[in-house]
C-alpha positions as a Markdown table, in Angstrom:
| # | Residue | x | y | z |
|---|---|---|---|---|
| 1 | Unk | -10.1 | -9.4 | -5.1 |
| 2 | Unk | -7.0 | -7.8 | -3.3 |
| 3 | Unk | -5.2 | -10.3 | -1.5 |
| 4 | Unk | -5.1 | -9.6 | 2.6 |
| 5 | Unk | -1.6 | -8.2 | 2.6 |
| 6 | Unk | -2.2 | -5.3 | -0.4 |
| 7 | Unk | -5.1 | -4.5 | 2.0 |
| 8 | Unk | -3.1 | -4.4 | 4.6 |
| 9 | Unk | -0.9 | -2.1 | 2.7 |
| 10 | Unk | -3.9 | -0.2 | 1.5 |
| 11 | Unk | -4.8 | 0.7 | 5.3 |
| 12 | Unk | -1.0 | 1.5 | 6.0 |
| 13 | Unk | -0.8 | 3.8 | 3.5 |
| 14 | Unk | -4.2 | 5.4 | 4.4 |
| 15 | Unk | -2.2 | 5.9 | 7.8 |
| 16 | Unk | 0.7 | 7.1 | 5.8 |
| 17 | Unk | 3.1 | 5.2 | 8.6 |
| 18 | Unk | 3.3 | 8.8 | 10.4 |
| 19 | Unk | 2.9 | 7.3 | 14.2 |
| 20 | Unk | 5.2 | 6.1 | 16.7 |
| 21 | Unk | 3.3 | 3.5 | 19.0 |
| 22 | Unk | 4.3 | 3.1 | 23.2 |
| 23 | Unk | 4.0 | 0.0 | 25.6 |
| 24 | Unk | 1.0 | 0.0 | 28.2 |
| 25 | Unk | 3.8 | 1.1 | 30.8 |
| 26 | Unk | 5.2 | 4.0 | 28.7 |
| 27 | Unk | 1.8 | 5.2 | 28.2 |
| 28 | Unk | 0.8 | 5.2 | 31.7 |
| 29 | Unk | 3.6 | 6.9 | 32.8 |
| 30 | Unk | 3.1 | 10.0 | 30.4 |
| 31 | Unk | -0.7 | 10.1 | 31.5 |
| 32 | Unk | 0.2 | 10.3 | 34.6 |
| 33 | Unk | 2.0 | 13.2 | 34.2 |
| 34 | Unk | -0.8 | 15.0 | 32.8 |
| 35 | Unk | -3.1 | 14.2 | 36.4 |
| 36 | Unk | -5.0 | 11.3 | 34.3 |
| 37 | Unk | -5.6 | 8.4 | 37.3 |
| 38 | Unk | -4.2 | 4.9 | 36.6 |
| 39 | Unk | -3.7 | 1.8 | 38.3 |
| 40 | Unk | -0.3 | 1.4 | 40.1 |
| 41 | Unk | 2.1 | -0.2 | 38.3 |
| 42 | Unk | 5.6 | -1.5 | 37.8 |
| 43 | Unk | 7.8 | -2.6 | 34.5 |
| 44 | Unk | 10.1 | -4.9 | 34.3 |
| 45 | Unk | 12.9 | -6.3 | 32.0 |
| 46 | Unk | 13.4 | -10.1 | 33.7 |
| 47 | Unk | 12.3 | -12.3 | 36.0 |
| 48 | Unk | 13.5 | -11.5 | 39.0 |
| 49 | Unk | 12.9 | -7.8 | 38.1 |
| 50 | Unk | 8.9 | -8.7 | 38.0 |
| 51 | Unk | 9.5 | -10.2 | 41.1 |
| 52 | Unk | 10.5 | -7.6 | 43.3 |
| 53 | Unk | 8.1 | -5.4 | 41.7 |
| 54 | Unk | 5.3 | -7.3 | 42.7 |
| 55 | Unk | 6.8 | -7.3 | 46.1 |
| 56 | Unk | 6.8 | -3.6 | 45.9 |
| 57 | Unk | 3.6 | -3.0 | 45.2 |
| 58 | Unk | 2.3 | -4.6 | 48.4 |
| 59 | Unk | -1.1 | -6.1 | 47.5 |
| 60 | Unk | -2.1 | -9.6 | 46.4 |
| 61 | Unk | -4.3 | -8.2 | 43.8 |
| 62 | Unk | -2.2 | -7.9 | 41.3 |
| 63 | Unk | -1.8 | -8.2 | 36.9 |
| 64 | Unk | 1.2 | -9.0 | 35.1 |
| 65 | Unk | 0.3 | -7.8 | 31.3 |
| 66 | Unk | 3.1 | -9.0 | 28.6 |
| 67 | Unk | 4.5 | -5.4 | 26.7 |
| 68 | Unk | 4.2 | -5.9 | 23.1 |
| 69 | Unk | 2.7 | -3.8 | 20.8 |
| 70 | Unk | -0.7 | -5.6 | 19.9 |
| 71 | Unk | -3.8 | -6.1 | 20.8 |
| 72 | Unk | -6.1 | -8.7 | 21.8 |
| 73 | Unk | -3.0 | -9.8 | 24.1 |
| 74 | Unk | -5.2 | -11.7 | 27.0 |
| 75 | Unk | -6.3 | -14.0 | 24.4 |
| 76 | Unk | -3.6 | -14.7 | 22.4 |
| 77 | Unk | -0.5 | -17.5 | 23.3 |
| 78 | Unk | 3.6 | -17.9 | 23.6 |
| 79 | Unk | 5.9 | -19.6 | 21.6 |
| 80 | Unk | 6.6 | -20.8 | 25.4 |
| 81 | Unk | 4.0 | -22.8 | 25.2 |
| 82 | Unk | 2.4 | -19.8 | 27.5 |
| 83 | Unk | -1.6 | -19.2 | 27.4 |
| 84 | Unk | -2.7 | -15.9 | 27.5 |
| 85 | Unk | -0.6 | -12.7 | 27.9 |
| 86 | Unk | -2.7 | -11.2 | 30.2 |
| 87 | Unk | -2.9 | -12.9 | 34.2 |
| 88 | Unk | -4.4 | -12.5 | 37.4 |
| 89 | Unk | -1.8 | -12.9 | 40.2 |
| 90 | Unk | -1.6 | -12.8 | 43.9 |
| 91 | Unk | 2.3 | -13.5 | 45.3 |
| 92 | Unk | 5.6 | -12.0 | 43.8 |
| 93 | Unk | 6.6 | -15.7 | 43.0 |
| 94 | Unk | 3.8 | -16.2 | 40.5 |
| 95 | Unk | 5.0 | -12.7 | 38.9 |
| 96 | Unk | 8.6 | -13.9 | 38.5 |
| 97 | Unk | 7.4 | -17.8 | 37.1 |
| 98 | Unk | 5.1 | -15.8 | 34.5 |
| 99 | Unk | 7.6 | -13.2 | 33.8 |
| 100 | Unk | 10.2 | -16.1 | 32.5 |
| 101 | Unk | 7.5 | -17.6 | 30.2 |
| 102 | Unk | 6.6 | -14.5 | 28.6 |
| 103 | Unk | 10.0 | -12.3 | 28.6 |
| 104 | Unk | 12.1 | -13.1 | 25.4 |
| 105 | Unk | 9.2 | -15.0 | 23.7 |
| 106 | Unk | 7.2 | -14.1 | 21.1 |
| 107 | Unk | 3.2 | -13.1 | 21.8 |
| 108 | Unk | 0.9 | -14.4 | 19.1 |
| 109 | Unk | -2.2 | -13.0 | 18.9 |
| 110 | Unk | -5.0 | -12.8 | 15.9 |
| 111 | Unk | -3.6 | -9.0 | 14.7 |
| 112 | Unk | 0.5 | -10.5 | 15.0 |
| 113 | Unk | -0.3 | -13.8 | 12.7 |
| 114 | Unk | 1.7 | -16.6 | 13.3 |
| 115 | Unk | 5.1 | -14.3 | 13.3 |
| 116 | Unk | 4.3 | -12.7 | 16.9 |
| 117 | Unk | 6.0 | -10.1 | 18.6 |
| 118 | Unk | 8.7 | -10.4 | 21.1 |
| 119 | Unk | 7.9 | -9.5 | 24.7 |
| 120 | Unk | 10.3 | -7.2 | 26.1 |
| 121 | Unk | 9.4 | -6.4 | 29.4 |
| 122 | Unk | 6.3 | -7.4 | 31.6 |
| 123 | Unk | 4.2 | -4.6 | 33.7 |
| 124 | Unk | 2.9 | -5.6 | 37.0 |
| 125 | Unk | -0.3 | -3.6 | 37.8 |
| 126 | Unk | -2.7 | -3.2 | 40.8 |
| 127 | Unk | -5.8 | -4.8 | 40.4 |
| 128 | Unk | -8.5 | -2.2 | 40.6 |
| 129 | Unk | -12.1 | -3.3 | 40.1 |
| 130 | Unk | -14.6 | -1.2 | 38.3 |
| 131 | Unk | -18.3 | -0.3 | 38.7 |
| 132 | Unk | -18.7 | 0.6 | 34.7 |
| 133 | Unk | -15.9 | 0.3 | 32.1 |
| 134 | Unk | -16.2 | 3.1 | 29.3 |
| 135 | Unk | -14.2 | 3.7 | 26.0 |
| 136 | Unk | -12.8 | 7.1 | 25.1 |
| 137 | Unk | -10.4 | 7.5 | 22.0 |
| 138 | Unk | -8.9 | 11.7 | 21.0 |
| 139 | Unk | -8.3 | 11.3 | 16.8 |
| 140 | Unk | -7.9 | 13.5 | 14.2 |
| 141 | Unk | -10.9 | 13.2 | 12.0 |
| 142 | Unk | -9.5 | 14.2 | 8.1 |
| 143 | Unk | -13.0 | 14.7 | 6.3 |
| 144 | Unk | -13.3 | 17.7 | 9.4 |
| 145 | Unk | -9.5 | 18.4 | 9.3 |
| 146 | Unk | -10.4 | 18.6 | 13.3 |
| 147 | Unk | -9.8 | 16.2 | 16.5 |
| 148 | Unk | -13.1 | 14.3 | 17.4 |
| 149 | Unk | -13.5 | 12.6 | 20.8 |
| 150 | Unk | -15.4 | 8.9 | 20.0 |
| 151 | Unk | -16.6 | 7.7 | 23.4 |
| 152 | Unk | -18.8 | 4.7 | 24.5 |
| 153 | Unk | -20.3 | 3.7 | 28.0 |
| 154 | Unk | -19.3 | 0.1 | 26.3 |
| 155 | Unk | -15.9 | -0.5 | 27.1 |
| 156 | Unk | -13.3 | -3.1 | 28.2 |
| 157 | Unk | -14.4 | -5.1 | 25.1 |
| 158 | Unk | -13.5 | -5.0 | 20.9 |
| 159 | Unk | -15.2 | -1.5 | 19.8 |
| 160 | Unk | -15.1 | -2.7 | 16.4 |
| 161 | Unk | -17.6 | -5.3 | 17.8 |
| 162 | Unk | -19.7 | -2.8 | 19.4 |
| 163 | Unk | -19.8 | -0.7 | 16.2 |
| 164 | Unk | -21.0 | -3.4 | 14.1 |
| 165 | Unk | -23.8 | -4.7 | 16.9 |
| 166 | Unk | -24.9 | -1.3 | 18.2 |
| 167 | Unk | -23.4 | 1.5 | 16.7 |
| 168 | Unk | -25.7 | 4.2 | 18.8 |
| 169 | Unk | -23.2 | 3.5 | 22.0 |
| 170 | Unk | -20.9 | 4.9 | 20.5 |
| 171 | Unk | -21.4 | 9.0 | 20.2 |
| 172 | Unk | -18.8 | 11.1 | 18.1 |
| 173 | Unk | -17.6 | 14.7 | 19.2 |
| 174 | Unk | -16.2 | 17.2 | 17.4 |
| 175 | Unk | -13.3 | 19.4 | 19.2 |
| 176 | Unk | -12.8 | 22.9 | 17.8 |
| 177 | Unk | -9.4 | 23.8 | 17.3 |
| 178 | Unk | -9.7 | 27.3 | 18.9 |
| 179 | Unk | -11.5 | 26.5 | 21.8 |
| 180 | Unk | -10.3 | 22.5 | 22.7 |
| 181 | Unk | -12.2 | 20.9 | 25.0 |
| 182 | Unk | -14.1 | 23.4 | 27.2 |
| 183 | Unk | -15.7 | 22.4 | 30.3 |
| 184 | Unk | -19.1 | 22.5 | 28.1 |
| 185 | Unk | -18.2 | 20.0 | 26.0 |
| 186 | Unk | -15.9 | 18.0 | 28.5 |
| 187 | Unk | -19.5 | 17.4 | 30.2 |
| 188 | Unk | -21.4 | 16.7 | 27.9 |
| 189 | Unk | -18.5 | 13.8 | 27.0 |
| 190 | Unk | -18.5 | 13.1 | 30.4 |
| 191 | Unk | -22.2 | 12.1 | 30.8 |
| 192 | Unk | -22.0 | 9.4 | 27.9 |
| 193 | Unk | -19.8 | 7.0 | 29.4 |
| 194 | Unk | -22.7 | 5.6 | 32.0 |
| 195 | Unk | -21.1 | 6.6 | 34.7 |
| 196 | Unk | -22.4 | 7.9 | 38.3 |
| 197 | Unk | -23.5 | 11.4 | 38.8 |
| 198 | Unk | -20.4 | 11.5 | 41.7 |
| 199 | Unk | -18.0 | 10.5 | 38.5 |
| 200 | Unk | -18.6 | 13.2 | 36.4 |
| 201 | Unk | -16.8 | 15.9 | 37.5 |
| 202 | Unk | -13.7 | 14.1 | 37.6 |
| 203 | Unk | -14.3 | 11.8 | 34.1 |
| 204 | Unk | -15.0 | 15.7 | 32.6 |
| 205 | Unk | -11.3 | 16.6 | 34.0 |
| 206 | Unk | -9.9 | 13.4 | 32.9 |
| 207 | Unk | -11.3 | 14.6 | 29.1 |
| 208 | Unk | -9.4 | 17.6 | 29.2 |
| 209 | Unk | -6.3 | 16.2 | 30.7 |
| 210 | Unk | -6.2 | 13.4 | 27.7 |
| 211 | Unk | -6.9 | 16.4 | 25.2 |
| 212 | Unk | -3.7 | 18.4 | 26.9 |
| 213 | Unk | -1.5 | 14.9 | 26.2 |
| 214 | Unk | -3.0 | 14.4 | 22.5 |
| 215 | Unk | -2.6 | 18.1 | 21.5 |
| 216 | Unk | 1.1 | 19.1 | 23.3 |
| 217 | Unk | 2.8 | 15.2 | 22.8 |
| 218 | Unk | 1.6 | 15.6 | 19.1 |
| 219 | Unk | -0.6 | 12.5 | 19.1 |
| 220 | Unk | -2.1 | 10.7 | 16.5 |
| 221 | Unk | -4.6 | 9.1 | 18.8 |
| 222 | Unk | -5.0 | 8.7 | 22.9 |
| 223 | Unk | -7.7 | 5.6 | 23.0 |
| 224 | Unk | -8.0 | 4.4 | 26.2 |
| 225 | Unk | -9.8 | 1.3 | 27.1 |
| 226 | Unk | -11.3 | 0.6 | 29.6 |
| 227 | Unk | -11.4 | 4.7 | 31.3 |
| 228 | Unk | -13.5 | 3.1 | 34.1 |
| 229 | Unk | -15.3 | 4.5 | 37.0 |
| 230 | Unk | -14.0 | 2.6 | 40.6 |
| 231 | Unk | -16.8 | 1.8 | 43.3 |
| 232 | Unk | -15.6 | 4.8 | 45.1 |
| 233 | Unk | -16.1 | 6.5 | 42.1 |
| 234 | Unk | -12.8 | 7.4 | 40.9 |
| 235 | Unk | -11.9 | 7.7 | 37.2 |
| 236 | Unk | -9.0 | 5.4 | 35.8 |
| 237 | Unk | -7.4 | 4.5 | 32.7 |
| 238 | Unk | -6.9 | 1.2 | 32.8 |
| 239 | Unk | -5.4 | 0.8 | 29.2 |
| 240 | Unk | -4.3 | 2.9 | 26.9 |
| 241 | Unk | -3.0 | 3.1 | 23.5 |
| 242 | Unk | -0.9 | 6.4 | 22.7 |
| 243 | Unk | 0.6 | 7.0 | 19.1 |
| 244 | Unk | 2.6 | 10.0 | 17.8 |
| 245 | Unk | 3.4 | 11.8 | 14.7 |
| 246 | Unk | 6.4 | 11.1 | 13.2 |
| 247 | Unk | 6.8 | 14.5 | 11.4 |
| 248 | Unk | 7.0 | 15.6 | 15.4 |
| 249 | Unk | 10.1 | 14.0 | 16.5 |
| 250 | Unk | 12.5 | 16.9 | 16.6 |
| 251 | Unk | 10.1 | 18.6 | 19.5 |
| 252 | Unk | 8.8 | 14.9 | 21.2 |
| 253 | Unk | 12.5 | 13.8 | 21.9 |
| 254 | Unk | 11.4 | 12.2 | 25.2 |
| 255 | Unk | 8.9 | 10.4 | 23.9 |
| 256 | Unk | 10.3 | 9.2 | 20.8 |
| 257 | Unk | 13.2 | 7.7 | 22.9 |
| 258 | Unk | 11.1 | 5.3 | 24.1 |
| 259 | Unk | 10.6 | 3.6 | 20.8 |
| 260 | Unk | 10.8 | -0.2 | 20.9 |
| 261 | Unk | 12.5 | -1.2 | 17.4 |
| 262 | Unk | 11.9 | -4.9 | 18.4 |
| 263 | Unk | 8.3 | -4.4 | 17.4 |
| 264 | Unk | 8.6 | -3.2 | 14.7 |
| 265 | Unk | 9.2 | -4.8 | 10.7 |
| 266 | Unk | 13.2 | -4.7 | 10.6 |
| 267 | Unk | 12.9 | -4.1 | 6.8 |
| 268 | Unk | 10.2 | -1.2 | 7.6 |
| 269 | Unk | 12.7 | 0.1 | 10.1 |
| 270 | Unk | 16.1 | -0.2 | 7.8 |
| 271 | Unk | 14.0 | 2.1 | 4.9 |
| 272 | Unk | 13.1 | 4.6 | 7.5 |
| 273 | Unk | 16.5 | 5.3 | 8.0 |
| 274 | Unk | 17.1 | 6.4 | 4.4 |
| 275 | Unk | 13.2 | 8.1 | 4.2 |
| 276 | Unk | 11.9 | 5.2 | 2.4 |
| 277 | Unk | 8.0 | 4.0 | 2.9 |
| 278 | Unk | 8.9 | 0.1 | 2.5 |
| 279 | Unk | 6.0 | -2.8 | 3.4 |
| 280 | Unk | 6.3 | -6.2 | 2.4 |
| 281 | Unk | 3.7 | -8.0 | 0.4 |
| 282 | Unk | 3.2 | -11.8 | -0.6 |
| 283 | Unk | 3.9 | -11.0 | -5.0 |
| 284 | Unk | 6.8 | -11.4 | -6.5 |
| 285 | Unk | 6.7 | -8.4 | -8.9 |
| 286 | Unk | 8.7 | -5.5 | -6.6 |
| 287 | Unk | 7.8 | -1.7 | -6.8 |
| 288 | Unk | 9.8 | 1.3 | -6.4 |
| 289 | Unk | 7.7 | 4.6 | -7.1 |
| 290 | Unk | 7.2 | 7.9 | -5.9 |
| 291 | Unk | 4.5 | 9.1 | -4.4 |
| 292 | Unk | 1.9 | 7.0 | -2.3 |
| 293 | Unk | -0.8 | 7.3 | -4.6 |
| 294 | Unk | 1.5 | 6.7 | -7.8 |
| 295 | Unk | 2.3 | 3.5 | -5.9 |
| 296 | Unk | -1.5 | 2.9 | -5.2 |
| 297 | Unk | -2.2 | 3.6 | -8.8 |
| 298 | Unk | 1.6 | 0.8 | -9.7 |
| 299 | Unk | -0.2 | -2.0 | -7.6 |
| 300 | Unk | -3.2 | -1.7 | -8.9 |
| 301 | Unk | -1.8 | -1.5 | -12.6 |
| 302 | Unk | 0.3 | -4.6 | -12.1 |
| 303 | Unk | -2.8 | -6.4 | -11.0 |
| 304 | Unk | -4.5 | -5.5 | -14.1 |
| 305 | Unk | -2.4 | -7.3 | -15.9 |
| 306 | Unk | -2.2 | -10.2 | -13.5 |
| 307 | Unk | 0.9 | -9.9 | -12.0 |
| 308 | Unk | 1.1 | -9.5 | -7.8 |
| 309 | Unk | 3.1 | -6.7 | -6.3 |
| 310 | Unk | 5.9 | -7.7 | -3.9 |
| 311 | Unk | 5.8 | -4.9 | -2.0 |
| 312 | Unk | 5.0 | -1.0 | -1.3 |
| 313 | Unk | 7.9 | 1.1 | -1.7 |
| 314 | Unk | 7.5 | 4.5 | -1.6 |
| 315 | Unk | 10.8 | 6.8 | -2.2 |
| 316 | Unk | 9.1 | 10.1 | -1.9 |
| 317 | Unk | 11.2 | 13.3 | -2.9 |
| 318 | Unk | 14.8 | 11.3 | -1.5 |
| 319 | Unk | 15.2 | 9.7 | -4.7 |
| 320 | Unk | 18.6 | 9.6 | -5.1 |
| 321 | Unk | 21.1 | 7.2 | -6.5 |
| 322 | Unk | 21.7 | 6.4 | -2.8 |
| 323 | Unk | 18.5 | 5.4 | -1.9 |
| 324 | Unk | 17.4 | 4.0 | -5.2 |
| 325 | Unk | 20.5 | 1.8 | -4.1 |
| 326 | Unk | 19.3 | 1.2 | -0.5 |
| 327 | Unk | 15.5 | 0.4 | -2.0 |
| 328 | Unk | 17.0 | -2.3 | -4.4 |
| 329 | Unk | 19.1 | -4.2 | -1.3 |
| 330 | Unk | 15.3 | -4.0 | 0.3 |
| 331 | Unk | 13.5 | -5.5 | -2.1 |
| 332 | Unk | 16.0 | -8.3 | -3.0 |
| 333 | Unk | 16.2 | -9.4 | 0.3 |
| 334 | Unk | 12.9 | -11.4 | -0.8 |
| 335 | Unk | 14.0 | -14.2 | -2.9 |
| 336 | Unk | 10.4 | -14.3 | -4.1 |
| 337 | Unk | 10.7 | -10.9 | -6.3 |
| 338 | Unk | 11.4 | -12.0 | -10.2 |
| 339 | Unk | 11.3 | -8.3 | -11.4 |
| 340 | Unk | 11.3 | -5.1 | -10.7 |
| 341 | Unk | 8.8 | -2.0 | -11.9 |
| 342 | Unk | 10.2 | 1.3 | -11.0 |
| 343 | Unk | 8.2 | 4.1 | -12.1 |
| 344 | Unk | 8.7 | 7.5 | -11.0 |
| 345 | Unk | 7.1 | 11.2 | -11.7 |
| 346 | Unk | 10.5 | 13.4 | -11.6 |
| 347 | Unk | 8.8 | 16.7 | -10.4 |
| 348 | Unk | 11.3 | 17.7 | -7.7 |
| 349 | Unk | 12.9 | 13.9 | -8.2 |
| 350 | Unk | 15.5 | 14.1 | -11.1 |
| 351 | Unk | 15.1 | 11.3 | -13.7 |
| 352 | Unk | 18.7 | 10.9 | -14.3 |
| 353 | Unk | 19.4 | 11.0 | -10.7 |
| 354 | Unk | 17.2 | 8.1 | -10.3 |
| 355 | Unk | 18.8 | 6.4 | -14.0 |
| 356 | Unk | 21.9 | 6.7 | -12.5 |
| 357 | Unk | 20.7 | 4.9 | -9.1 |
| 358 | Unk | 19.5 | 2.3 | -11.5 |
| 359 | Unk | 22.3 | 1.8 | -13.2 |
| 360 | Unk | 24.7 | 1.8 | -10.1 |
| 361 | Unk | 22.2 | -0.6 | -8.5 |
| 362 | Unk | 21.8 | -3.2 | -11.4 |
| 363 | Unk | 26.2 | -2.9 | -11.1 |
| 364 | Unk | 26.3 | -3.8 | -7.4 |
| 365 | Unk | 23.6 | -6.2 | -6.7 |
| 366 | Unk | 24.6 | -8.2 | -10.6 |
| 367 | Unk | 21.1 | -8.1 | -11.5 |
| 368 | Unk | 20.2 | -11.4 | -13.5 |
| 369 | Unk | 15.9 | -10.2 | -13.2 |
| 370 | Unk | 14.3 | -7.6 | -15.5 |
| 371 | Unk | 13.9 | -4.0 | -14.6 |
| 372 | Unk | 11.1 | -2.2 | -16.2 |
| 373 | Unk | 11.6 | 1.9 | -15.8 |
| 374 | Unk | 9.0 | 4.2 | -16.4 |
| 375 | Unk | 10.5 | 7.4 | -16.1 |
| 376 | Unk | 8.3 | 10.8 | -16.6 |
| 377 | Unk | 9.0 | 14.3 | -15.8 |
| 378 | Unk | 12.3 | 16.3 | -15.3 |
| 379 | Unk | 15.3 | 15.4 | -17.4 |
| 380 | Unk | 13.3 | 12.4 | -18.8 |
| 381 | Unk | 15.8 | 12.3 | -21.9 |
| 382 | Unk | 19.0 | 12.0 | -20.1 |
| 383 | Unk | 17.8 | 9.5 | -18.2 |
| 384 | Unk | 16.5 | 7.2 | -21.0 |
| 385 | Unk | 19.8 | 7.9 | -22.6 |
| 386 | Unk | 21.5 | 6.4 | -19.8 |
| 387 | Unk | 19.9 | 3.1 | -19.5 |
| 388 | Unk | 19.6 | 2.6 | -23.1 |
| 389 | Unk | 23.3 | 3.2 | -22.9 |
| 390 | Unk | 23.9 | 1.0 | -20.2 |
| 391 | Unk | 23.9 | -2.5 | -21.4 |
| 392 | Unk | 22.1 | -3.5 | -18.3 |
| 393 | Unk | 18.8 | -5.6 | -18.7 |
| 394 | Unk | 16.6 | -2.6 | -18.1 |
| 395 | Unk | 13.8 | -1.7 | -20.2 |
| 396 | Unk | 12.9 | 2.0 | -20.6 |
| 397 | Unk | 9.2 | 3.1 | -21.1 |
| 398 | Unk | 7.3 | 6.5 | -21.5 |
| 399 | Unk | 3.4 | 5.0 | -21.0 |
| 400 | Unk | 2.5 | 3.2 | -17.8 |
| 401 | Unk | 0.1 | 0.8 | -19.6 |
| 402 | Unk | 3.0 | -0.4 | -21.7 |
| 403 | Unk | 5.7 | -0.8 | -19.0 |
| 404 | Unk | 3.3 | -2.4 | -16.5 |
| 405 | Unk | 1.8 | -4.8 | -19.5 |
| 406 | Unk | 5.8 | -5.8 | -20.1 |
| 407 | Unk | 7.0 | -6.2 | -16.5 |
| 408 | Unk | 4.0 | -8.9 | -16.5 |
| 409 | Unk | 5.1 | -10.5 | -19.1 |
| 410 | Unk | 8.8 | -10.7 | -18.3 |
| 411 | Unk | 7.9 | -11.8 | -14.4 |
| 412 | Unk | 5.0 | -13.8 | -14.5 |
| 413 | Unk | 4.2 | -15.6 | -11.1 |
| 414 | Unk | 5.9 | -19.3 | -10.0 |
């Protein structure tokens, strides 16, 4: 039975960490440069900030929504002592006593876990009521190798909930490449969400705006819920969730300036620096391989023989004795690891590049745990020269069986 976090790592790796994720406010900004309608609105960094925003918007219907980058936020709690991080308010001094309990603390909600994450700003939005609220998410779907559109007249709630309890609301629409969202097909979207016959034309034009963000900002997925219809049946995002792929940087320089690194793993965000796929599990046996699915196939080997990964660590083609260096600071940061498995395929990798990382690492850090080393491919026989010259406590294997069986036995759990 995998243990919750090597499924979570399972599902991160399934995602292959390729997407940059915005705050509510970020997002609605950028729609609203594509002519997508949403609620007026206002961020702020403090207190007094929220205040004069809400003053600014000049209406006592009014939200203040805590910015941090999970969901299920209205239900979830403060370490302030804070209950809920999403609130109705009516007067500028209710924005500014809210905004000091939630700014600075940490939101804890059931995807965060105890640890939370840290509000860094508040966004004060005008309450706008709706006549139906409707989900619409832009993906790319990888058994078509095309973007589908998934949309539902049942929005504003969990759409995981509505998939399990009535999957026919929700209708699935594939968008072909050449053509993108026609006004055929923008229609035809259009006319599931349970909307008014007066709402159509716009919701249709609202579809194709959303496609224009997902497919020039290089998204990985525009979901926005709820996309409601207003009684005066207007069409307006009232959420959204925008992420980006990483690989798209260089040409999405606005938008990847507005990352928020404060939500993000610190670790996770250290071994991005130095092109390393690092996530932290609960074992105490740590990995460094290349290649996700070598590193699928590592945790799954070391569970075999009933040991428990400590982590996902995924050097790719950068490794170098540099950032074999960098991986091994990582990893014995977590005072739980007892040994390390590194096993790597040197295609383009050179094994005695990665030896020599070994050995330079084992040097700086005065390693006093076992390192098993499963080396394979290019220059394999320099590299087990090198360790086995080395004098280090690193054990040099051909066969993955073997080394994985050994790394068991020389770490077994507390």
């Amino acid at each position: 039975m995998l243990s919750r976090s090597f499924a979570r790592a399972s599902r991160a790796i399934a995602q292959q960490k390729r997407f940059l994720s915005l705050h509510e406010y970020r997002s609605a900004a950028l729609l609203e440069q594509y002519g997508v309608g949403v609620p007026r609105g206002i961020a702020a960094t403090t207190a007094e900030g929220a205040y004069e925003a809400a003053k600014k918007l000049g209406t006592n219907e009014l939200v203040i929504k805590a910015q941090a980058l999970t969901g299920g936020r209205g239900k979830g709690h403060f370490d302030s002592g804070l209950q809920g991080g999403v609130k109705l308010i009516s007067t500028p001094e209710e924005a500014r006593d809210l905004a000091s309990q939630m700014l600075g603390h940490k939101l804890i909600t059931k995807q965060t876990g105890a640890a939370g994450k840290e509000t860094t700003a508040v966004y004060i939005v005008e309450r706008r009521d709706a006549r139906t609220e409707a989900y619409l998410a832009i993906l790319n779907d990888r058994a078509s190798q095309t973007p589908i559109i998934v949309a539902s007249s049942q929005g504003g709630m969990d759409i995981e909930g509505v998939a399990e309890e009535n999957p026919d609301a929700i209708k699935t629409f594939k968008v072909d490449l050449k053509e993108g969202v026609t006004d055929k097909l923008a229609t035809e979207v259009a006319s599931v969400l349970g909307y008014t016959d007066e709402a159509i034309p716009e919701a249709a034009k609202t579809i194709q705006n959303l496609y224009k963000v997902f497919e020039e900002r290089d998204c990985t997925q525009v979901e926005i819920n709820p996309l409601s219809e207003t009684p005066d049946h207007k069409v307006l995002a009232m959420d959204a969730k925008l992420g980006f792929d990483d690989n798209a940087s260089f040409r999405q320089e606005e938008v990847f300036s507005w990352r928020d690194p404060t939500q993000e793993d610190p670790e996770e965000v250290e071994a991005s620096k130095y092109g390393l796929n690092f996530i932290k599990l609960d074992g105490n046996i740590a990995n460094i391989v290349n290649g996700a699915g070598l590193a699928m196939a590592t945790m799954d080997i070391i569970k075999l023989y009933g040991g428990a990964p400590a982590n996902f660590l995924d050097c790719g083609g950068t490794a170098t004795p540099e950032t074999i260096e960098k991986a091994f600071g990582l990893i014995l940061s977590d005072k739980q690891v007892n040994g390390i498995f590194v096993n790597i395929f040197g295609g383009i990798v050179r094994c005695d590049y990665v030896a020599e990382g070994l050995i330079a690492a084992a040097k700086t850090f005065k390693l006093e745990i076992p390192v098993v080393v499963r080396l394979q491919g290019t220059n394999m026989a320099q590299a087990k020269e090198l360790i086995d010259k080395s004098g280090l406590k690193l054990f040099a294997f051909e066969e993955l069986d073997a080394a994985a069986e050994k790394i068991v036995e020389l770490a077994p759990k507390a």
